[in-house]
BALOBA-1460 file (C-alpha; in Angstrom, 3 decimals):
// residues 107
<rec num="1" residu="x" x="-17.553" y="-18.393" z="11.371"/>
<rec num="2" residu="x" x="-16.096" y="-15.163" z="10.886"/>
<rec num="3" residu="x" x="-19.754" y="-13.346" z="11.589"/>
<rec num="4" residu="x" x="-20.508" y="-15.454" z="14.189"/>
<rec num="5" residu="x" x="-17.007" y="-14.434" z="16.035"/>
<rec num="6" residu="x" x="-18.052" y="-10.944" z="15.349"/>
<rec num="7" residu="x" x="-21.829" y="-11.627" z="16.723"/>
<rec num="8" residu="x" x="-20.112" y="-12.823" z="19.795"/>
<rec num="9" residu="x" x="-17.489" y="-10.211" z="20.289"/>
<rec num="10" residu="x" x="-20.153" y="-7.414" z="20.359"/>
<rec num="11" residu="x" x="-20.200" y="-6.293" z="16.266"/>
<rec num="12" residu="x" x="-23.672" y="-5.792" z="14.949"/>
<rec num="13" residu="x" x="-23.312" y="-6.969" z="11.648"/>
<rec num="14" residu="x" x="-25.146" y="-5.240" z="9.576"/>
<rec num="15" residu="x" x="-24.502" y="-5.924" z="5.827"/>
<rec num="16" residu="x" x="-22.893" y="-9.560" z="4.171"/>
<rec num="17" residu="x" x="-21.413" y="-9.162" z="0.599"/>
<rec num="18" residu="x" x="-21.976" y="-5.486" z="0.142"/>
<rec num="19" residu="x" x="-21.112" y="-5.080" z="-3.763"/>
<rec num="20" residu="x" x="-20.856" y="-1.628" z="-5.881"/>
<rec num="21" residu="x" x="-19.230" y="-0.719" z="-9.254"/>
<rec num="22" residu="x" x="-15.822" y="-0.522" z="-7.516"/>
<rec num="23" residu="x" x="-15.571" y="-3.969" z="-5.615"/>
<rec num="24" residu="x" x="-17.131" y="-6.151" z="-2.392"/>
<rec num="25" residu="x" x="-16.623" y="-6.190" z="1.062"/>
<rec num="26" residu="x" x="-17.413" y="-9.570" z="2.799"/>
<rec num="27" residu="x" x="-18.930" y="-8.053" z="6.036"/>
<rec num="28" residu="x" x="-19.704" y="-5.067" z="7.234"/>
<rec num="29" residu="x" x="-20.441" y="-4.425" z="11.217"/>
<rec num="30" residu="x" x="-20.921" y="-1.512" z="13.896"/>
<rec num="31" residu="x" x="-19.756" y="-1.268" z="17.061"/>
<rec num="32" residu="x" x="-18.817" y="1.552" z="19.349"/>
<rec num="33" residu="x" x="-20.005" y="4.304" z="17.360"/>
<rec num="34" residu="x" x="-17.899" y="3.072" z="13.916"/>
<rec num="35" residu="x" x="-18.847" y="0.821" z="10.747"/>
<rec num="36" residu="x" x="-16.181" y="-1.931" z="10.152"/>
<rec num="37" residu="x" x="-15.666" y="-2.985" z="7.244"/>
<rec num="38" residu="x" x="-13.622" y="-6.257" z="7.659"/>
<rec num="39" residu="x" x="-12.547" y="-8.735" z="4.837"/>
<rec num="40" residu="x" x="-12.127" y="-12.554" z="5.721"/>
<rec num="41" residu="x" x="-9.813" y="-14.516" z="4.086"/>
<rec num="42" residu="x" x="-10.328" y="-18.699" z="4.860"/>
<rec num="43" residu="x" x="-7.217" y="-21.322" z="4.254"/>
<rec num="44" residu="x" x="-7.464" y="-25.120" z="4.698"/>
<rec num="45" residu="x" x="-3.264" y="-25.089" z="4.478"/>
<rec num="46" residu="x" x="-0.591" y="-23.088" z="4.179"/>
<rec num="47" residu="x" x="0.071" y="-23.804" z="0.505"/>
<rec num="48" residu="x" x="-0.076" y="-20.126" z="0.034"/>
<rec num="49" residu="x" x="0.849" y="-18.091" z="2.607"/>
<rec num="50" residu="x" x="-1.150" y="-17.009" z="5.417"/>
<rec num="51" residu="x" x="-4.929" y="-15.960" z="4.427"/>
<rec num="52" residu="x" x="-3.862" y="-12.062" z="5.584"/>
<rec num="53" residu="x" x="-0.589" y="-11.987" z="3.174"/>
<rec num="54" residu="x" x="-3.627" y="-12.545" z="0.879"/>
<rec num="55" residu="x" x="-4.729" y="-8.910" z="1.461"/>
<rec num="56" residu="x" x="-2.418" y="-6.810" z="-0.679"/>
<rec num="57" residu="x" x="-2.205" y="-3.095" z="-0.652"/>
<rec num="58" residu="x" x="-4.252" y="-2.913" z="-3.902"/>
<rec num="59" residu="x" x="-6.763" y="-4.983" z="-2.251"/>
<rec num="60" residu="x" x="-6.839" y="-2.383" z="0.845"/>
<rec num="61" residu="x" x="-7.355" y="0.539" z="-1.794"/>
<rec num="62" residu="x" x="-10.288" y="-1.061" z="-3.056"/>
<rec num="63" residu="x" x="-11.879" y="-1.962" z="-0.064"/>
<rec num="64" residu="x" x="-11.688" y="1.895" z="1.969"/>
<rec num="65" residu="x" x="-13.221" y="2.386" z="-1.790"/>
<rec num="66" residu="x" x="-15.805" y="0.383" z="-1.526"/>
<rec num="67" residu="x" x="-16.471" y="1.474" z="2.375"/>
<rec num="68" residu="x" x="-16.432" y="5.357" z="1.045"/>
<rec num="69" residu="x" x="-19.118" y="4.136" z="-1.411"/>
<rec num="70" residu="x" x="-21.101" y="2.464" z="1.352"/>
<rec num="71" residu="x" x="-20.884" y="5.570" z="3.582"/>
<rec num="72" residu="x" x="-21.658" y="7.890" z="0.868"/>
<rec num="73" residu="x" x="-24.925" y="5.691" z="-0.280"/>
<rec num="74" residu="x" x="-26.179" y="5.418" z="3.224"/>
<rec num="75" residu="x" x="-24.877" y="8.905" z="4.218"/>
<rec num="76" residu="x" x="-23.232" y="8.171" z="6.875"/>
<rec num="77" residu="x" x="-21.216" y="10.760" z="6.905"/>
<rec num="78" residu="x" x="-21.324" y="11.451" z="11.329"/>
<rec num="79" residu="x" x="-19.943" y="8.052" z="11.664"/>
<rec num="80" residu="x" x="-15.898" y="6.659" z="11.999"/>
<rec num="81" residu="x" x="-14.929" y="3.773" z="9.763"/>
<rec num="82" residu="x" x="-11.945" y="1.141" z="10.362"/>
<rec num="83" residu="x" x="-10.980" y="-1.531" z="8.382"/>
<rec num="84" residu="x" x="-10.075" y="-5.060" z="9.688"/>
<rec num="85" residu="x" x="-9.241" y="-8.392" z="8.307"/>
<rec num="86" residu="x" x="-10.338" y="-11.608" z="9.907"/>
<rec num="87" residu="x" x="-8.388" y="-14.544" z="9.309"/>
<rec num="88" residu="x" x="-10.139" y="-18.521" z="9.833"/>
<rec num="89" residu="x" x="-7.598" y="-21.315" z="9.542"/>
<rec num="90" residu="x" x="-9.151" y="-24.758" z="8.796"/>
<rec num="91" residu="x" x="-6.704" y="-27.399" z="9.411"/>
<rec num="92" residu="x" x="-7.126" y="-31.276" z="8.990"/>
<rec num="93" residu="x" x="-7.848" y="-32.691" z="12.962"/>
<rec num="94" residu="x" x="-7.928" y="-29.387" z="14.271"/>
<rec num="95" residu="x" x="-10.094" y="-26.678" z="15.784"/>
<rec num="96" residu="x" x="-10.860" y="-24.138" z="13.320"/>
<rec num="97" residu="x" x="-8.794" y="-20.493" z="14.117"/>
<rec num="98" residu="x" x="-10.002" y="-17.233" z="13.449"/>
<rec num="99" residu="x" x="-7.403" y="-14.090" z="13.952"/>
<rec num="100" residu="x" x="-9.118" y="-10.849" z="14.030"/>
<rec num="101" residu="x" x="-6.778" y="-8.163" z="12.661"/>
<rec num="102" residu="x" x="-7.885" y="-4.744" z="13.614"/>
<rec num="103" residu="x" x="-6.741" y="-1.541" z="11.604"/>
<rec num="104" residu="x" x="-5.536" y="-3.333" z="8.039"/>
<rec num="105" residu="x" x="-4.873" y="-0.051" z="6.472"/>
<rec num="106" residu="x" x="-2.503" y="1.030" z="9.121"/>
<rec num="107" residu="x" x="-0.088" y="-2.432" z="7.780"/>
């Protein structure tokens, strides 16, 4: 869902799962000049929170370390980055949600 959202808000997505020695990143997209690197968090209640109270500060770390990896690999080094969190809600008898939350490192 969360691809698909991107797909249809203009992203190019251009890598799923990107894994290195540091960590993952669930997608990775382009638009406007930039690669986003955007991690999606999916709840089916609210048992625990919000899925973006999921994202912790270590977690942010590790993902603008994975991203420098990812840049660095594919030099990319003429290219801006931003990293975004996309939230999809799946309640019982309802329409699925998805929250896109540009600029998680600036939270």
């Amino acid at each position: 869902m969360a691809r698909k959202y991107l797909q249809e808000h203009g992203y190019k997505i251009v890598c799923s799962n990107y894994r290195c020695k540091i960590g993952e990143i669930d997608i990775i997209a382009y638009k406007n000049d930039s690669y986003i690197f955007v991690e999606v968090k999916t709840r089916r209640n609210f048992s625990f929170g919000r899925p973006i109270e999921a994202i912790t500060p270590n977690k942010v770390r590790t993902i603008m370390k994975v991203a420098q990896c990812y840049m660095s690999n594919f030099k990319l080094y003429s290219f801006g980055m931003r990293f975004d969190a996309i939230e999809v809600i799946i309640l019982p008898s309802r329409v699925p949600e998805i929250n896109h939350i540009e600029n998680i490192a600036m939270i």
